[in-house]
N, C-alpha and C positions, 0 to 999 in steps of 0.2 A: 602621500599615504604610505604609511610603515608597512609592514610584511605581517606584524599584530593586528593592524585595521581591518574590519571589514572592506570586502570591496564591493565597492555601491553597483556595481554593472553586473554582480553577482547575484548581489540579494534582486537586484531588480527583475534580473530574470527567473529566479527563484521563486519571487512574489507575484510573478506573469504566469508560471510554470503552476500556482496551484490555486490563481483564478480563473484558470483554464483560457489563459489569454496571449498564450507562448507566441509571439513571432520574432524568429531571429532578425529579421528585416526592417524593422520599424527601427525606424529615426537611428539609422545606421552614423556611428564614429568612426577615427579614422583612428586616435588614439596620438596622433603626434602630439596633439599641445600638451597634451598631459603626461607624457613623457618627456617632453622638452623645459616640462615647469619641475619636473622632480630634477633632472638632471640640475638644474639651474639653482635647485636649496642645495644640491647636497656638492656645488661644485668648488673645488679649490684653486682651479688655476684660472677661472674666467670667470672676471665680476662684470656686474653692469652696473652701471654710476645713471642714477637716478635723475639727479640733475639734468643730465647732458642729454639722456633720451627723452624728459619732456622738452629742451631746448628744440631739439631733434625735430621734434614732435609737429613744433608749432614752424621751423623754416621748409619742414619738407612739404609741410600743407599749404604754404606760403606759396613756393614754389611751385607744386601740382595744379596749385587752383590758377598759378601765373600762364602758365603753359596749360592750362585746359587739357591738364593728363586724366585719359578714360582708356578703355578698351581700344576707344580708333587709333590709337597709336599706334597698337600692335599692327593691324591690316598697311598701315603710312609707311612701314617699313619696304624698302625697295623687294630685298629678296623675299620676305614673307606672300606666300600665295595669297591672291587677288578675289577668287575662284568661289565660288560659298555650295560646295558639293559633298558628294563620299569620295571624290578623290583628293578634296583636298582635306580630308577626313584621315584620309590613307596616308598622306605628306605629310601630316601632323605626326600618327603617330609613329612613323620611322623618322623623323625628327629628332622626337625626344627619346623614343629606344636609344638611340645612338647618342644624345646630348649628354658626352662625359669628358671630361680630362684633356683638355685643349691645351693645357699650360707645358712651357719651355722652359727651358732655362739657360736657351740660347740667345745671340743676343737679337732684340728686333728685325732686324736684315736678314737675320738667319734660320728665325724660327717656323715649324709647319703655316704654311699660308698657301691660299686658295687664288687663283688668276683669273676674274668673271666674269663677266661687260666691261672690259676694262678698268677695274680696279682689283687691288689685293687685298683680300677677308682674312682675317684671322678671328681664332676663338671658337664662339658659339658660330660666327656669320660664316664662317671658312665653311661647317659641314651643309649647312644651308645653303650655301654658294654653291655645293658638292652636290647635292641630291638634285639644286635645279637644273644644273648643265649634264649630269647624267639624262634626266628626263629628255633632255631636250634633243641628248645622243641617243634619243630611242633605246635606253637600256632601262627595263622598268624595276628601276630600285625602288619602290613603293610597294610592290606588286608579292604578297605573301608565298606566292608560286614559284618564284623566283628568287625567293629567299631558300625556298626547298630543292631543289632544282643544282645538284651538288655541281655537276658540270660547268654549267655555266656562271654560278655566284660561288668561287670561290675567293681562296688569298689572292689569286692575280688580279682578277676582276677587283674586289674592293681595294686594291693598291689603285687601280685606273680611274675607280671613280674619285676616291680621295685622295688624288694627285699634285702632286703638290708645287708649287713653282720655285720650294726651295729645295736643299738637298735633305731637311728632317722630314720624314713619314709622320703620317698622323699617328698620335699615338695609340695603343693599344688595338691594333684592328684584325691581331685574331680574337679577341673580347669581343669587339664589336660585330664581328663574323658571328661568332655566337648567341651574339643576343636574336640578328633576325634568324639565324636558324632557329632556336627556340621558338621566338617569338610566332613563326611562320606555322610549325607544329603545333602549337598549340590553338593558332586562329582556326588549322585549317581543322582538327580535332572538335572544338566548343562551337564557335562562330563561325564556321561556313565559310569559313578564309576575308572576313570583314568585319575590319573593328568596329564598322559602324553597329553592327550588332552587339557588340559587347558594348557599346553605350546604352542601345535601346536596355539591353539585361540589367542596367544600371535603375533604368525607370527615373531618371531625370533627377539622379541623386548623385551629386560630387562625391561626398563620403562613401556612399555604395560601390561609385566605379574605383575612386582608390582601391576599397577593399579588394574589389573583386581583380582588378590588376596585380597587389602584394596577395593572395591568391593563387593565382593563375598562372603569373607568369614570374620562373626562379628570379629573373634579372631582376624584377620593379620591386623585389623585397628587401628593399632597404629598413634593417633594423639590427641590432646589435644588443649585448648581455652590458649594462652598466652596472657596475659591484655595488651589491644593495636593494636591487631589485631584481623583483620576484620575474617580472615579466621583461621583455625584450624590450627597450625604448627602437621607436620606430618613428624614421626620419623621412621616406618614401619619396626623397627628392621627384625623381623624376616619374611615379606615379603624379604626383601634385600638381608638376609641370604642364605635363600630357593636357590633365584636364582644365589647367587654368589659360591653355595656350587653346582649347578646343573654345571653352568660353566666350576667352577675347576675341579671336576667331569670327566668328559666328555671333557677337557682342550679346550674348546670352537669349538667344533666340536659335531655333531649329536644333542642331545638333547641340549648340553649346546651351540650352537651355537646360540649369539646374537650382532646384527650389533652394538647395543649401552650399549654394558657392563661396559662402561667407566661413565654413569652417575646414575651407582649405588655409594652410599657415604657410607663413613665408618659405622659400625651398632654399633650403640647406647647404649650400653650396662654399663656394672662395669669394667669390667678389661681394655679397651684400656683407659676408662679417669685416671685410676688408675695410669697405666704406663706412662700416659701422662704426670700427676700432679708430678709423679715421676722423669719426665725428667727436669721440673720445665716449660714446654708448658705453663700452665694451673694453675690458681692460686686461690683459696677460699678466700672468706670475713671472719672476724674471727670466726661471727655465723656459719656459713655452717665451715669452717675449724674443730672447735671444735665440729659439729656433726657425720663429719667425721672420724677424730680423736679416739670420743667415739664412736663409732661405731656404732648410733643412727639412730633410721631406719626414713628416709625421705618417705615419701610419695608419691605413684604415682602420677603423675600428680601437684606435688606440683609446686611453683615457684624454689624452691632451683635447686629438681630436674631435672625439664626443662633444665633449665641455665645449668648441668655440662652435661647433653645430648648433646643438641642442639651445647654449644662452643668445647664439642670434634669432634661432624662431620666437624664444620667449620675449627677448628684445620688440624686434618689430609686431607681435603681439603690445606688447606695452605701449608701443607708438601708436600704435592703430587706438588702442583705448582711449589715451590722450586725446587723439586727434576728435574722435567721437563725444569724448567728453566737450570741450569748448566746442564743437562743433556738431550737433548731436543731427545736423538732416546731412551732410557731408557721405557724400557717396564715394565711400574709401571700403577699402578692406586689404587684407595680408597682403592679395596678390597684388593689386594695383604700387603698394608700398614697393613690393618685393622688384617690379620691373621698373622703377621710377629712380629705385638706388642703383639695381644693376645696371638701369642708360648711364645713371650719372657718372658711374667708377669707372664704365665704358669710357666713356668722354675725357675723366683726368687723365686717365690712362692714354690715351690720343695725345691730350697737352703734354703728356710727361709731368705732371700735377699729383702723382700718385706719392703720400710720405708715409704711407708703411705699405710693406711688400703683403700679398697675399699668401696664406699659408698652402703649403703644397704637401698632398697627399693623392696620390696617383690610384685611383680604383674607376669601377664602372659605375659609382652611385655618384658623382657630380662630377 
């Protein structure tokens, strides 16, 4: 939509507004796909190749249906809680608070990694690794109180609990210090210090709890100004996260039960444009190709970075369409896609199978 177009969420509320039928609340959006499809017409340095993502389309369903990938995956995971409560409600969401910027550029042996039951975590699994063995040291890192509680959760303490068994620090963790402070103020302000309450405020709406999280809380607003448009494209990684990991969780029953889980879109991150670009979906300009390549760190909010954001949501969007199309009772959607490529780029990445490098951009939004 041009900046001459009318916008259709305007008139609609407009034409609510003088049938005396106003609710802001009714069939709440989130706004990323339709930011990530404008980004996607107007982008210059990241195409997506038609062909290869209905190829895509039809080996990933191939493979999900081989492996009877669902929700239970999530729970089969060793470190993910077992648990189906509001503490592990609480685990989830300083999970994904903190689910940002794992990446090194150190080599293997060298990079931040976690030491747990015996094996070494790195990445997503390192802080997950981190929050269970604090729990387990009786320090309640979960616990909103003690997010606030300046004394005892400062810099030292988050160094101890995300401690690392190499000599690299995890990264960014006076950021990450900041978010549960934030995060912690404003539960105990709104929500009575429990986020299970800011789900109930949601009323069993995926779209609503986004909202009300980019909202609520400075950290979950991920969204940025893309030249050309009028309004902010917004990416809300780990808002999106949050709720499609409470879903899986809970496999859409009790807490994670949401009437419209289906217009969560894939989360925005490094590894699904990775595996993307690897599939050949997804394709770089030779500037951005050779920053990628060298492994040259893009800048948040940059235009390069937008572009390979914004055209993987619409990507795996199109894959899911695909897949629904030849397969119209197939119980898929964004997120199921979204965690089925990140095992997978998990996995090459293990083998050393990985033939283009992930792009690096260090922020608190993935």
């Amino acid at each position: 939509m041009s900046d001459d177009e009318a916008d259709p969420e305007l008139l609609a509320l407009l034409r609510q507004h003088f049938q005396g039928k106003l609710n802001l609340d009714e069939e709440p959006e989130t706004g990323v796909l339709e930011g990530a499809e404008y980004v996607y017409d107007n982008s210059i340095d990241v195409a997506i190749n038609m062909r290869a993502t209905k190829n895509a389309a039809a080996l990933i369903y191939e493979q999900m249906q081989q492996k009877e990938f669902s929700t239970a995956n999530w729970s089969e995971h060793e470190l993910h809680p077992k648990t189906k409560d509001e503490s592990t409600v609480a685990f989830i969401f300083t999970m994904d608070l903190l689910n940002f910027s794992f990446w090194s550029l150190r080599p293997e042996d060298e990079r931040f990694a976690v030491s747990y039951r015996d094996k070494t975590w790195t990445g997503y699994w390192s802080l997950v690794a981190s929050l269970q063995r604090a729990l387990e040291e009786d320090i309640p890192i979960t616990d909103p109180h003690y997010w606030q509680n300046e004394e005892e959760c400062n810099l030292d303490a988050m160094r101890y609990v995300f401690r690392s068994c190499t000599d690299e620090e995890m990264p960014l963790l006076e950021a990450r210090l900041a978010c549960l402070r934030e995060a912690g103020q404003v539960l105990y302000e709104k929500y009575g210090c429990s986020f299970a309450k800011c789900i109930e405020a949601a009323d069993r709406s995926a779209a609503r709890l986004v909202n009300l999280l980019a909202r609520d809380f400075d950290y979950f607003r991920d969204e940025f100004r893309f030249e050309g448009r009028r309004k902010p494209v917004r990416f809300l990684k780990r808002a999106q996260i949050l709720v499609a990991d409470i879903w899986a969780c809970f496999d859409g029953e009790e807490y994670g039960e949401f009437g419209d889980i289906d217009k969560i879109t894939m989360f925005a991150d490094y590894r699904v444009p990775q595996i993307l670009a690897s599939l050949g979906c997804i394709g770089y300009s030779p500037p951005l190709q050779a920053m990628v390549m060298g492994q040259d760190v893009l800048q948040s909010g940059s235009s390069y970075e937008l572009q390979i954001r914004a055209c993987s949501i619409w990507c795996v969007e199109l894959i899911k369409r695909d897949i629904l199309r030849q397969h119209p009772d197939a119980k898929v959607n964004a997120i199921l896609i979204d965690f089925f490529l990140y095992d997978t780029m998990k996995q090459l990445e293990v083998q050393e199978k990985e033939t283009i490098p992930h792009h690096r951009t260090r922020s608190i939004w993935y």
